[in-house]
OpenMM code with the backbone's topology and positions (N, CA, C; nanometers):
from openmm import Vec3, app, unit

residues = "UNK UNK UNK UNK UNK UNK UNK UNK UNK UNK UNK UNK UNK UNK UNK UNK UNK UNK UNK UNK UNK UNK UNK UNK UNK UNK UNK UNK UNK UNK UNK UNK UNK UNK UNK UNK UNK UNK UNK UNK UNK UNK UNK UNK UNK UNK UNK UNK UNK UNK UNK UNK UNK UNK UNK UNK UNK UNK UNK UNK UNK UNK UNK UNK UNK UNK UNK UNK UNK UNK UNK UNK UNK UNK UNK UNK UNK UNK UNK UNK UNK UNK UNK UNK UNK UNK UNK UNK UNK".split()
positions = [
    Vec3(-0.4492, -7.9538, 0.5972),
    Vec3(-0.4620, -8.0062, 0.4617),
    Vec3(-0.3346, -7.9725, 0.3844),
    Vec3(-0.2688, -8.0940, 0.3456),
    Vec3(-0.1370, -8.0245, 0.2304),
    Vec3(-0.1682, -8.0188, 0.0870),
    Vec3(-0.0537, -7.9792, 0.0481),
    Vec3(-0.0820, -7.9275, -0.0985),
    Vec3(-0.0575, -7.9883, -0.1665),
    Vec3(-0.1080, -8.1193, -0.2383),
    Vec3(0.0022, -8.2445, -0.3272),
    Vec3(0.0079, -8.1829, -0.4178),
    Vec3(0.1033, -8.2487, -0.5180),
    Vec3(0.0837, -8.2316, -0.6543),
    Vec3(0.0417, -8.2811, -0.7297),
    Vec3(-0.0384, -8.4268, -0.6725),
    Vec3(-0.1417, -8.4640, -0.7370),
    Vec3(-0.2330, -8.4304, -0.7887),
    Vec3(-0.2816, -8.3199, -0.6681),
    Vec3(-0.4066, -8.2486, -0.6140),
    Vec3(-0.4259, -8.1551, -0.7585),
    Vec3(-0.2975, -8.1002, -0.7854),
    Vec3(-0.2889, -7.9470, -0.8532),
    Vec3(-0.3569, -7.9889, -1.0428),
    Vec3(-0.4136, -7.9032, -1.0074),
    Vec3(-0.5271, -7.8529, -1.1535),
    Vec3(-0.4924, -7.7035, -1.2138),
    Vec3(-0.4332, -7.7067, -1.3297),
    Vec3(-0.3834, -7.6257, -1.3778),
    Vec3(-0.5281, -7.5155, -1.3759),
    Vec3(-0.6525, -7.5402, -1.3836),
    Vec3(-0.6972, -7.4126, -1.3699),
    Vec3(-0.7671, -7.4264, -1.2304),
    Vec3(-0.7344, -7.4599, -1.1636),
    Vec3(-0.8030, -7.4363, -1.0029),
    Vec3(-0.7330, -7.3213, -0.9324),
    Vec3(-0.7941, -7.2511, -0.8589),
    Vec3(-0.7400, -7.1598, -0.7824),
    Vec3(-0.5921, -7.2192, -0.6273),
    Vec3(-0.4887, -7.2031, -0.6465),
    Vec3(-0.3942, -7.2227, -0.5401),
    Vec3(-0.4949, -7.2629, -0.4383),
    Vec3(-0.5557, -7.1155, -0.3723),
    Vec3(-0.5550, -7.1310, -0.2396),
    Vec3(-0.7194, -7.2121, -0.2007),
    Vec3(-0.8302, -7.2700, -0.3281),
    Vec3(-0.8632, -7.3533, -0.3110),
    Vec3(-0.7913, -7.5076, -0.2523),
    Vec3(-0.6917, -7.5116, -0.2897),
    Vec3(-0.6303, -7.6414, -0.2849),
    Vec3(-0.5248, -7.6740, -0.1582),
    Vec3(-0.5393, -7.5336, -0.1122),
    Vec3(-0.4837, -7.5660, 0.0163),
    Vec3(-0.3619, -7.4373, 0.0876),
    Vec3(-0.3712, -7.3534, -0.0732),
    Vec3(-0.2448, -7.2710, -0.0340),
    Vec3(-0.2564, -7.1723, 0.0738),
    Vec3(-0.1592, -7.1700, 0.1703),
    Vec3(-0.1555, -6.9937, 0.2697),
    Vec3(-0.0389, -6.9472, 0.2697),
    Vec3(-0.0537, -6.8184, 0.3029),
    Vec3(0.0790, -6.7518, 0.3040),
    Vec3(0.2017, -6.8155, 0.3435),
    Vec3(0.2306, -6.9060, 0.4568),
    Vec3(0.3544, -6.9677, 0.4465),
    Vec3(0.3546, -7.0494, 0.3193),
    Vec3(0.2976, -7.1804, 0.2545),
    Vec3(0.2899, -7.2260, 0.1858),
    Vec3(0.3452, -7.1407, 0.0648),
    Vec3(0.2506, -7.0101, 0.0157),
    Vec3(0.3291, -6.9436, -0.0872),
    Vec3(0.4848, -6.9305, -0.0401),
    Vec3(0.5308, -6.8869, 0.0846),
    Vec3(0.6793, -6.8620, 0.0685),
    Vec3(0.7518, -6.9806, 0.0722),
    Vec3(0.6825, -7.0722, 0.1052),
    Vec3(0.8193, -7.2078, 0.0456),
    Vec3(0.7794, -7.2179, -0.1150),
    Vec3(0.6840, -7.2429, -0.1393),
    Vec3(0.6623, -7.2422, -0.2711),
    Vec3(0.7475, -7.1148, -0.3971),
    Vec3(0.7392, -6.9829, -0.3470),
    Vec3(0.8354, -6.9219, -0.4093),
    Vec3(1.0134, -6.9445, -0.3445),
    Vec3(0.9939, -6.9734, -0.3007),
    Vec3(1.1452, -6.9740, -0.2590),
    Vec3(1.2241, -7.1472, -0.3508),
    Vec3(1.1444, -7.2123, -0.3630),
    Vec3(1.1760, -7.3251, -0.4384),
    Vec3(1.2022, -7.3057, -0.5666),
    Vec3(1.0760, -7.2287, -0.6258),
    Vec3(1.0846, -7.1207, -0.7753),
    Vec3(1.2323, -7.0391, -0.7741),
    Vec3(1.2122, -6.9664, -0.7047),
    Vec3(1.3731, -6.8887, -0.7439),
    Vec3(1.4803, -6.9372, -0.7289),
    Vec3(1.4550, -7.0807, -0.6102),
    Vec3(1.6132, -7.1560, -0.6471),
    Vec3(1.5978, -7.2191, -0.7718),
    Vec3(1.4977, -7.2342, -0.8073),
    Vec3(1.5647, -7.3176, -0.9920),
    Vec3(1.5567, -7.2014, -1.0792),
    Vec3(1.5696, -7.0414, -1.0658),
    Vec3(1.6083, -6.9834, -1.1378),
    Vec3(1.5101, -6.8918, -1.1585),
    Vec3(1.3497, -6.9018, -1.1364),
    Vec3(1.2615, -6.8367, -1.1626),
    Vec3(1.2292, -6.6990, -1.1154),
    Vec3(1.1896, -6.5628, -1.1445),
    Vec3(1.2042, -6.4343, -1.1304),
    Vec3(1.0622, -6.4207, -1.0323),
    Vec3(1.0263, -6.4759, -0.9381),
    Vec3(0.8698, -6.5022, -0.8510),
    Vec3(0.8726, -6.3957, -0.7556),
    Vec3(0.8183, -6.3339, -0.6960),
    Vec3(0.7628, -6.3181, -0.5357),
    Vec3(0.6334, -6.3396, -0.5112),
    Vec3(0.6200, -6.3549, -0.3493),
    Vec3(0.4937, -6.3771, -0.2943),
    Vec3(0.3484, -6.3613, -0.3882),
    Vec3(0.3658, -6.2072, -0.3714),
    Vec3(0.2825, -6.1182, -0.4227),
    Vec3(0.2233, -6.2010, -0.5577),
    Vec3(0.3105, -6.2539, -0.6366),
    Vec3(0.2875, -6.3298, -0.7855),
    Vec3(0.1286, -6.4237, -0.7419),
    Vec3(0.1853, -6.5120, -0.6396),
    Vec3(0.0956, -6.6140, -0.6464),
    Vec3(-0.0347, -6.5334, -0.5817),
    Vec3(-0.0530, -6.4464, -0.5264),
    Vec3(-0.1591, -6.3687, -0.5197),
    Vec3(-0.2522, -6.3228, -0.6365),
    Vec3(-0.1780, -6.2728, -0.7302),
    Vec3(-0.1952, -6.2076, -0.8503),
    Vec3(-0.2471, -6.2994, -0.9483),
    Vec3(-0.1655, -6.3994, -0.9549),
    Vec3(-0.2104, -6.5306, -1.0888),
    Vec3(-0.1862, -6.6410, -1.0428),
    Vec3(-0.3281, -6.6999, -0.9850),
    Vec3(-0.3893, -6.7887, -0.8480),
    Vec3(-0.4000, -6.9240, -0.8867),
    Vec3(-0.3128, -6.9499, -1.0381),
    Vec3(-0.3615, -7.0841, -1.1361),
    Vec3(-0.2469, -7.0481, -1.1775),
    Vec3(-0.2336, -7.2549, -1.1825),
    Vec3(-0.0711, -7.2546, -1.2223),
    Vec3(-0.0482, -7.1861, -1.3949),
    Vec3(-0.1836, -7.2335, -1.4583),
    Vec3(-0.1614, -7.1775, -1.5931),
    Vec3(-0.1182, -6.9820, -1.6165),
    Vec3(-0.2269, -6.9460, -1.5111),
    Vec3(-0.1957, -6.7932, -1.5371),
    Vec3(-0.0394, -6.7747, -1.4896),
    Vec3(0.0378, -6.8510, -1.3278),
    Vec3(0.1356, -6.7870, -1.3105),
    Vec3(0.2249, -6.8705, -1.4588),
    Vec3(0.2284, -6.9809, -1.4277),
    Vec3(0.3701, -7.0156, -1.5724),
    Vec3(0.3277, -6.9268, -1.7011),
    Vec3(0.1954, -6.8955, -1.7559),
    Vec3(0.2264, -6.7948, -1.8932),
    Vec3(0.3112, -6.6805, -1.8352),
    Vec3(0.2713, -6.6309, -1.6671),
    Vec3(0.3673, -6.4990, -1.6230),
    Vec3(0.5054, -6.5046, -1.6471),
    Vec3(0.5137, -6.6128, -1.5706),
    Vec3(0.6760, -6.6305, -1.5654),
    Vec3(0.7291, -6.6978, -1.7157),
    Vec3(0.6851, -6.7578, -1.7596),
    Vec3(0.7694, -6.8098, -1.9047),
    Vec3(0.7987, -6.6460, -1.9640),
    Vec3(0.6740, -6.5427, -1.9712),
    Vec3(0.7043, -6.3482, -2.0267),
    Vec3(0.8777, -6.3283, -1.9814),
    Vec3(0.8897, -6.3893, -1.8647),
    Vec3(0.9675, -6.3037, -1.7538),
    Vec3(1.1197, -6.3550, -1.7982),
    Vec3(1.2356, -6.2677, -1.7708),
    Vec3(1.3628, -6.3223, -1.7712),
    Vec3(1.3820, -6.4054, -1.6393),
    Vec3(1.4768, -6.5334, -1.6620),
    Vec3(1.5287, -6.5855, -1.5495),
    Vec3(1.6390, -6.5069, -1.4332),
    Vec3(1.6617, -6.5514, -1.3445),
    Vec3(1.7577, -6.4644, -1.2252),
    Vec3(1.8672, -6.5135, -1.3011),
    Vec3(1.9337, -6.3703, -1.2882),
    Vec3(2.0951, -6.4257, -1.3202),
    Vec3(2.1775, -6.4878, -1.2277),
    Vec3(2.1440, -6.4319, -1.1164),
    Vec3(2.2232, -6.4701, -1.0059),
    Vec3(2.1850, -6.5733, -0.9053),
    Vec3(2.1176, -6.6890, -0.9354),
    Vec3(2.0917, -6.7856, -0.7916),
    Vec3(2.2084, -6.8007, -0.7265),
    Vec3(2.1393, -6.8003, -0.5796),
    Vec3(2.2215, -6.8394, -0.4770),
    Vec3(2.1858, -6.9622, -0.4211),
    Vec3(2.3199, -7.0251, -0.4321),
    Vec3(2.3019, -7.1654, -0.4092),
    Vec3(2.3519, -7.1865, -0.2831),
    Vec3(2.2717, -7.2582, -0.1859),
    Vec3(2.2760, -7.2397, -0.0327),
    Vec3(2.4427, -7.3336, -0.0438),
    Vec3(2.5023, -7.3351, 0.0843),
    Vec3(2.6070, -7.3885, 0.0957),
    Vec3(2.5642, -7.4572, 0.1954),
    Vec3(2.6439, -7.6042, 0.2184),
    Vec3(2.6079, -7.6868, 0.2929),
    Vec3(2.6056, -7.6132, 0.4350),
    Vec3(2.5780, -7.6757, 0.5623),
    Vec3(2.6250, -7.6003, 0.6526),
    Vec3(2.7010, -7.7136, 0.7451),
    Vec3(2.7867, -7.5991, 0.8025),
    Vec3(2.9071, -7.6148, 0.8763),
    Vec3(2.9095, -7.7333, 0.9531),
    Vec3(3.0255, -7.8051, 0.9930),
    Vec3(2.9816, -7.9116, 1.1146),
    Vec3(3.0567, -7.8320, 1.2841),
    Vec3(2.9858, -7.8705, 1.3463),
    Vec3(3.0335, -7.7729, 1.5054),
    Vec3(3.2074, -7.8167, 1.5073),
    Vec3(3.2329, -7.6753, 1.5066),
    Vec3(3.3959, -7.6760, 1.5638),
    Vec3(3.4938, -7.6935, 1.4608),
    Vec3(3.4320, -7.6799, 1.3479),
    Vec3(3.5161, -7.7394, 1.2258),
    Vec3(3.5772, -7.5726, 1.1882),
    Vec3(3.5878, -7.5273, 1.2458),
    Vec3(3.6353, -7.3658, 1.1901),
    Vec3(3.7621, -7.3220, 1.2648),
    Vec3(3.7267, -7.3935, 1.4389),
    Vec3(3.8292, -7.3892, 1.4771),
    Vec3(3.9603, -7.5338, 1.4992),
    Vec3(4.0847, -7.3812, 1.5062),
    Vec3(4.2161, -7.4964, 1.5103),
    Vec3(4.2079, -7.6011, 1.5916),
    Vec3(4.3084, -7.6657, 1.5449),
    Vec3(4.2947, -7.8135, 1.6648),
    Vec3(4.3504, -7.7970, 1.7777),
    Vec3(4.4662, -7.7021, 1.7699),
    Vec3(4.5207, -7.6403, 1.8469),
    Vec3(4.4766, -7.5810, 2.0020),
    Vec3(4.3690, -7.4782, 1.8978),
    Vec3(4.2876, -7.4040, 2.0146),
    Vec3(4.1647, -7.5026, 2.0789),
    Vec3(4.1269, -7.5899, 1.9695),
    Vec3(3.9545, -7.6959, 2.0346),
    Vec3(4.0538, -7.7800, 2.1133),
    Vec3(4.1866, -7.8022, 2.1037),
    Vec3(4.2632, -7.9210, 2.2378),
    Vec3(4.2381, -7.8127, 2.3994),
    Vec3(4.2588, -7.6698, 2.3771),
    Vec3(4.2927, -7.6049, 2.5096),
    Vec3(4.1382, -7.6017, 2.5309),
    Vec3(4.0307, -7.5681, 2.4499),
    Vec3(3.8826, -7.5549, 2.5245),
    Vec3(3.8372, -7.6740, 2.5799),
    Vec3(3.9032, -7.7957, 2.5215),
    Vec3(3.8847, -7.8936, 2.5898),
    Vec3(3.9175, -7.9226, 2.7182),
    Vec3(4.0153, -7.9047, 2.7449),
    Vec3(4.1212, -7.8907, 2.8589),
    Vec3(4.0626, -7.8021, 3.0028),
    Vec3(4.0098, -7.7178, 2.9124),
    Vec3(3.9079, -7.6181, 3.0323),
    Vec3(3.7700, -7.6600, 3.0806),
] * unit.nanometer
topology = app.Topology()
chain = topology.addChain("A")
for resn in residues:
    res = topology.addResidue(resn, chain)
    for name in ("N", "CA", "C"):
        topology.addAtom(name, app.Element.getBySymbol(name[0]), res)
């Protein structure tokens, strides 16, 4: 069963609606990339979106997000130099 956001009722309980522990960690991990001060533990604690957003609106934002960096394409790190001789081998 997934979790729409259709589905979501500001006073229904999360894990009525479908939430489990993985679910909470993508779900917080989405929260703290837009800035929000969350862990796991939160959505345990205040099980309705109303109880967690009054939490978190209390709360200061992260100062520091980390914003993922794209990732690499294969071989792009090394010289052309050296990827001509691994070729060669």
């Amino acid at each position: 069963m997934a979790l729409e956001v259709a589905d979501l009722e500001r006073q229904k309980d999360w894990f009525e609606l479908g939430m489990n522990s993985i679910k909470a960690v993508k779900v917080v991990s989405i929260l703290r990339e837009a800035g929000l001060d969350v862990v796991v533990e939160d959505l345990y604690r205040f099980t309705t979106i109303i109880e967690l957003s009054e939490e978190l609106t209390a709360r200061e934002p992260i100062q520091n997000v980390v914003q993922q960096e794209p990732p690499v394409e294969k071989f792009s790190l090394i010289s052309a130099e050296d990827l001509e001789k691994l070729l060669k081998d």
